[in-house]
DSSP file (Angstrom, degrees, kcal/mol; ACC not computed):
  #  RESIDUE AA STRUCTURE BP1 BP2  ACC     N-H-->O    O-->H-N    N-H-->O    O-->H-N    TCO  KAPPA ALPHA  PHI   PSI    X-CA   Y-CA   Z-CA
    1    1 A X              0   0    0      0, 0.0     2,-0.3     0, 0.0     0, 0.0   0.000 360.0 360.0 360.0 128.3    0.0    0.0    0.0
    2    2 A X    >>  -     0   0    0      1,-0.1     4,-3.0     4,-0.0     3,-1.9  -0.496 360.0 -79.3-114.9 179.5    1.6    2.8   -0.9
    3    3 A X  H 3> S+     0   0    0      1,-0.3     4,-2.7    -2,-0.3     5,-0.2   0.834 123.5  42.8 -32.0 -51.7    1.4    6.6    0.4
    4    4 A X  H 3> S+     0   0    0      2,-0.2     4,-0.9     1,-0.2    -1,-0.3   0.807 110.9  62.0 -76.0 -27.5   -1.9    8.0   -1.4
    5    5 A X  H <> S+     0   0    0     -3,-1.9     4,-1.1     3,-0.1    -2,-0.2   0.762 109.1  39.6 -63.4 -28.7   -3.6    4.7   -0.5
    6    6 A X  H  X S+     0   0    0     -4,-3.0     4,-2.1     2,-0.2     5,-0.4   0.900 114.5  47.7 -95.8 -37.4   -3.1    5.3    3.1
    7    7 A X  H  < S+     0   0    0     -4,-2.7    39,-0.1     2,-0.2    -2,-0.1   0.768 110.0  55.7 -50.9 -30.0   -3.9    8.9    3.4
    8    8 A X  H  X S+     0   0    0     -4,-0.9     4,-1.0    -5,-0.2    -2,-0.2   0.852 110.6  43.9 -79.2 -45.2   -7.0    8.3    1.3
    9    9 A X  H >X S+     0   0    0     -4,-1.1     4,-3.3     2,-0.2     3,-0.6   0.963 109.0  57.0 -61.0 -50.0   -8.1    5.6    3.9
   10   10 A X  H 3X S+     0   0    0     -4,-2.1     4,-2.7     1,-0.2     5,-0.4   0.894 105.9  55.6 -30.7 -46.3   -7.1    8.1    6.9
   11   11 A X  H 3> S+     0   0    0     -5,-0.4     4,-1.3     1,-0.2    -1,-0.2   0.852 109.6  42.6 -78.1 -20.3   -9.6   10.5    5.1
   12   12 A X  H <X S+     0   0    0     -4,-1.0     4,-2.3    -3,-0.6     5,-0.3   0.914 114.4  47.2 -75.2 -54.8  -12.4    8.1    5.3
   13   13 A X  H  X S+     0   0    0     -4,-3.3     4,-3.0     2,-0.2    -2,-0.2   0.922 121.2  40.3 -72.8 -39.0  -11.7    6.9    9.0
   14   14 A X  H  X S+     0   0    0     -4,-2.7     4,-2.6    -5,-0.3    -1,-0.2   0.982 117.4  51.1 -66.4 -47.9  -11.3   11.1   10.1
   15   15 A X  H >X S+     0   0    0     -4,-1.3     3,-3.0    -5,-0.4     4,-0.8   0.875 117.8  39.7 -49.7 -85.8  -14.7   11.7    7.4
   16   16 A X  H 3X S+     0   0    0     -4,-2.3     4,-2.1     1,-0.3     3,-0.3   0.809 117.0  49.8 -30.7 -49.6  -16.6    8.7    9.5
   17   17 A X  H 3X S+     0   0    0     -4,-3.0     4,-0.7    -5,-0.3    -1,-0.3   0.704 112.1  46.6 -89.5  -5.4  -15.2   10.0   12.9
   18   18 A X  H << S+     0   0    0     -3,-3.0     4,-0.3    -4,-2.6    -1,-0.3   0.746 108.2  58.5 -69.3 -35.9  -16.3   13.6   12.3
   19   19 A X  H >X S+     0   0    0     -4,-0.8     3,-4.4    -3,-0.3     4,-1.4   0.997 107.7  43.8 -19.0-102.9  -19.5   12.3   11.2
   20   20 A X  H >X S+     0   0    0     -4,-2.1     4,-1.7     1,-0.2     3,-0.9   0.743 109.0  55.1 -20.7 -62.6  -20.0   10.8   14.4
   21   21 A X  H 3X>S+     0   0    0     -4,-0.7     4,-1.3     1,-0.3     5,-0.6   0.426 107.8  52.8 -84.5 -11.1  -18.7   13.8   16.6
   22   22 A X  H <45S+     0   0    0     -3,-4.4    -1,-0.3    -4,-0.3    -2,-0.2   0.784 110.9  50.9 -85.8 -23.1  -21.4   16.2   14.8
   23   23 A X  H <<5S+     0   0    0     -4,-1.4    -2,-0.3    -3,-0.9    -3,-0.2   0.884 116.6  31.2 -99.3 -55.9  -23.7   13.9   15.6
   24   24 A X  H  <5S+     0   0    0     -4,-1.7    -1,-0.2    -5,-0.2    -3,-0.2   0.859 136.2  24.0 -88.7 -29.1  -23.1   13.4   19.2
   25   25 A X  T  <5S-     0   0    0     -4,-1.3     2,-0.3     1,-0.1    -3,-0.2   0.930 112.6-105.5 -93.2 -76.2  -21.6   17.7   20.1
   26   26 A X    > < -     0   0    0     -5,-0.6     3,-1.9     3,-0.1     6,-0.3  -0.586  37.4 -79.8 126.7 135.8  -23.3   19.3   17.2
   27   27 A X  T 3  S+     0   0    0     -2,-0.3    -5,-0.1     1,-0.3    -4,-0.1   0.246 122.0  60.6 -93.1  23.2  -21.6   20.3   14.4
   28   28 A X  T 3  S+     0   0    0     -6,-0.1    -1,-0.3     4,-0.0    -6,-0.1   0.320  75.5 119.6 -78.0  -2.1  -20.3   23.4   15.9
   29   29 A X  S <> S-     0   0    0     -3,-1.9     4,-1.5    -8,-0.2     5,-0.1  -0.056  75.3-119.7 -85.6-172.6  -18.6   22.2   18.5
   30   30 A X  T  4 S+     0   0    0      2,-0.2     3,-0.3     1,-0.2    -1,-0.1   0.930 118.1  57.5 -78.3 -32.0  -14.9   22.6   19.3
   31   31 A X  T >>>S+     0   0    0      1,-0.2     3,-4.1     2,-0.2     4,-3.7   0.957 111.1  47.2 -52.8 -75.7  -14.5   18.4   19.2
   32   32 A X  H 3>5S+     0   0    0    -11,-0.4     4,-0.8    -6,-0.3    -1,-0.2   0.843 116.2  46.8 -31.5 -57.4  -16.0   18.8   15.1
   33   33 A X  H 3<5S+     0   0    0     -4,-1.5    -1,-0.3     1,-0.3    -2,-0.2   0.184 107.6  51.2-106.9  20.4  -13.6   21.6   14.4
   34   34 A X  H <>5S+     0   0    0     -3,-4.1     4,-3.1     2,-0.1    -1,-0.3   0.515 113.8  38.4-111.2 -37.0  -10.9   20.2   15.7
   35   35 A X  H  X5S+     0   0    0     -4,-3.7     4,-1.0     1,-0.2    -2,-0.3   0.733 115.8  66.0 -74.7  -2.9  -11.1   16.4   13.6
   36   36 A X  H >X<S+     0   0    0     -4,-0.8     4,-0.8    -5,-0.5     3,-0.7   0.926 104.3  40.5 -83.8 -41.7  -12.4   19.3   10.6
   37   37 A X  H 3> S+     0   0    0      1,-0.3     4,-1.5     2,-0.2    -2,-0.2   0.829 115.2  51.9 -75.2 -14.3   -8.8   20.8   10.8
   38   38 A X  H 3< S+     0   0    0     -4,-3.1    -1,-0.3     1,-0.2    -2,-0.2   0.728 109.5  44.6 -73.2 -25.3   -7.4   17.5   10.9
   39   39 A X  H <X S+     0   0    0     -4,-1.0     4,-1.7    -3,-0.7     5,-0.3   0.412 107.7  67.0-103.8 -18.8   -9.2   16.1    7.8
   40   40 A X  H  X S+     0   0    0     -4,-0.8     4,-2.6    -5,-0.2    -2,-0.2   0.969 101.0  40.2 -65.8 -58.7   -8.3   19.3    6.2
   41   41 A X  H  X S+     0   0    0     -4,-1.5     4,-1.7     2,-0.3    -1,-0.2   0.492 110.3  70.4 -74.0   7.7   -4.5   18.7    6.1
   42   42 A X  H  > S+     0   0    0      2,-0.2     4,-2.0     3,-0.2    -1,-0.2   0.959 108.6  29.5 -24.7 -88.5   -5.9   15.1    5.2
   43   43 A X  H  X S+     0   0    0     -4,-1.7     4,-2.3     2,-0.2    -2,-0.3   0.703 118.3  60.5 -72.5 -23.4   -7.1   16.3    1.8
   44   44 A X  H >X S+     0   0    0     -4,-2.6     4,-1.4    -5,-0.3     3,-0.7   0.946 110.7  41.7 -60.6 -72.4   -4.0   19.1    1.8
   45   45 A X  H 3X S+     0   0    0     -4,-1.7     4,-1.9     1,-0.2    -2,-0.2   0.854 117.2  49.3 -44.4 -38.9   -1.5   16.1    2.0
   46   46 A X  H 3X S+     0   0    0     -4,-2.0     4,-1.9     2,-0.2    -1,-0.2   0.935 113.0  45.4 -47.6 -56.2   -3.7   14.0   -0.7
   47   47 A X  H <X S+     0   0    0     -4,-2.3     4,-2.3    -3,-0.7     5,-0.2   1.000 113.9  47.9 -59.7 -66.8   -3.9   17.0   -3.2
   48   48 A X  H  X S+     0   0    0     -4,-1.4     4,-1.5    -5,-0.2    -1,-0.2   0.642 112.6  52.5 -68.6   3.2   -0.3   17.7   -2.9
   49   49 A X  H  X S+     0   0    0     -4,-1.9     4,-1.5    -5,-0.5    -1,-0.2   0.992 112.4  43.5 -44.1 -71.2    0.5   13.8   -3.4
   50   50 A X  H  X S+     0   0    0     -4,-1.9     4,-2.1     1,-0.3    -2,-0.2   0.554 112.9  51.6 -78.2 -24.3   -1.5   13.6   -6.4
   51   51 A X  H  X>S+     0   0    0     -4,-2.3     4,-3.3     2,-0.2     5,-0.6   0.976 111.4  47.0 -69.0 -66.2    0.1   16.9   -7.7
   52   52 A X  H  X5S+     0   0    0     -4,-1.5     4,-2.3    -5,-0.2     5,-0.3   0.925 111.7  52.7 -36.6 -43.1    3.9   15.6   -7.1
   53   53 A X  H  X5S+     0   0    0     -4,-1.5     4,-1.6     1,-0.2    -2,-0.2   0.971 112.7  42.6 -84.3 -39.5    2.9   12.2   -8.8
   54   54 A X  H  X5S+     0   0    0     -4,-2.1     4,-1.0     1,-0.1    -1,-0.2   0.817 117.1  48.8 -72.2 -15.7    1.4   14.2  -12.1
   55   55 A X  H  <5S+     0   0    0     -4,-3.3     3,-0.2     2,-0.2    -2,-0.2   0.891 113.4  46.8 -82.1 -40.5    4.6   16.7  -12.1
   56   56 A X  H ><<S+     0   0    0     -4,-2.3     3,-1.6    -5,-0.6    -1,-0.1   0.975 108.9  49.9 -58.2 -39.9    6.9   13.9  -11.8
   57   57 A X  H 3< S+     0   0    0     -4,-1.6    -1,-0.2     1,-0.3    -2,-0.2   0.769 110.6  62.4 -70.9 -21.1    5.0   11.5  -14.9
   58   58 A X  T 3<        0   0    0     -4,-1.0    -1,-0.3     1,-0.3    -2,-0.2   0.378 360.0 360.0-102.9  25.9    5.5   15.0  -17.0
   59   59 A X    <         0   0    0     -3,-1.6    -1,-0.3    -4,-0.1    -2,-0.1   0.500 360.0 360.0 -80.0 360.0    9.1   15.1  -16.8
């Protein structure tokens, strides 16, 4: 399993466990907005995978 397969699973288990945490606080609370900044740099690290792996194939 390589790097973008495991970040991409990470982003599912954070999506699911935010999910959950709106569900039981409310989806304002600090608990939500804290797994929301965590699932952000989620998808940051994902996009700037996927970016490195097309700049590299267009050398």
């Amino acid at each position: 399993m390589d790097k973008i397969d495991r970040t991409l699973e990470a982003i599912e288990r954070t999506r699911q466990k935010m999910i959950e945490a709106s569900e039981q606080y409310g989806l304002s609370s600090k608990e939500v907005l804290k797994i929301s900044q965590e699932l952000d740099i989620l998808l940051n690290n994902y996009q700037n995978s996927k970016e490195s792996k097309v700049w590299v194939s267009f050398r």
